[in-house]
N, C-alpha and C positions, 0 to 999 in steps of 0.2 A: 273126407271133404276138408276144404282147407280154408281159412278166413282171407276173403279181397283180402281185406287191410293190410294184414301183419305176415299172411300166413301160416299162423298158426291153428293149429288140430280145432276142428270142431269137435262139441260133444255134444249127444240129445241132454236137454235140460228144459230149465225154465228161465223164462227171463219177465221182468219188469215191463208195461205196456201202459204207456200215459198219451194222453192226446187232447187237447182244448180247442172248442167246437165252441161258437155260435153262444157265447154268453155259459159253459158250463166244458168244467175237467172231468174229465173219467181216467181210471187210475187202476190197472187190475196188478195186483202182487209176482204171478208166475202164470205165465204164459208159456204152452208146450215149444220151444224155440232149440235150435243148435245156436249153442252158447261159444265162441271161442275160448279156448284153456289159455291163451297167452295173453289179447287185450278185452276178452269179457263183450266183444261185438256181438251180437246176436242176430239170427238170422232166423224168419219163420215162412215155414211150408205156406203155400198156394191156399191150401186147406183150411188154415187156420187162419190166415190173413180174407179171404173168404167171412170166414163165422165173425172175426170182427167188425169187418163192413158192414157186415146183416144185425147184427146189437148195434153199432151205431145208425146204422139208415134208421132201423124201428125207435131206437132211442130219439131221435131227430124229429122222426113224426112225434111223438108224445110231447117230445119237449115246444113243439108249438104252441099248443093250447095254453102254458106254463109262462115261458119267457117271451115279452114282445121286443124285439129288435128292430 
């Protein structure tokens, strides 16, 4: 597979996954992603971008009760 960007080689890895929502960051370390070997872009499967959605959708409910906006 090959990186849009640059072109360069993907590789299975992990990569960094930050996103701020609604009065709060969430912040995960490594995330299962094809990482590019030339500019470090990172790309994640259906599957896993999936599992993120469903921790933040549940995250979002909880965080109501929590934070008023």
């Amino acid at each position: 597979m090959k990186c849009m960007y640059c072109q360069g080689e993907m590789k299975k890895s992990t990569a960094p996954f930050s996103i701020s929502r609604q009065g709060y960051h969430i912040h995960w370390d490594a995330i299962e992603a094809y990482v590019c070997s030339q500019c470090g872009e990172p790309y994640f499967e259906s599957e896993t971008v999936d599992k993120i959605q469903a921790a933040l959708s549940a995250l979002e409910e909880k965080s109501k009760e929590l934070i008023k906006i």
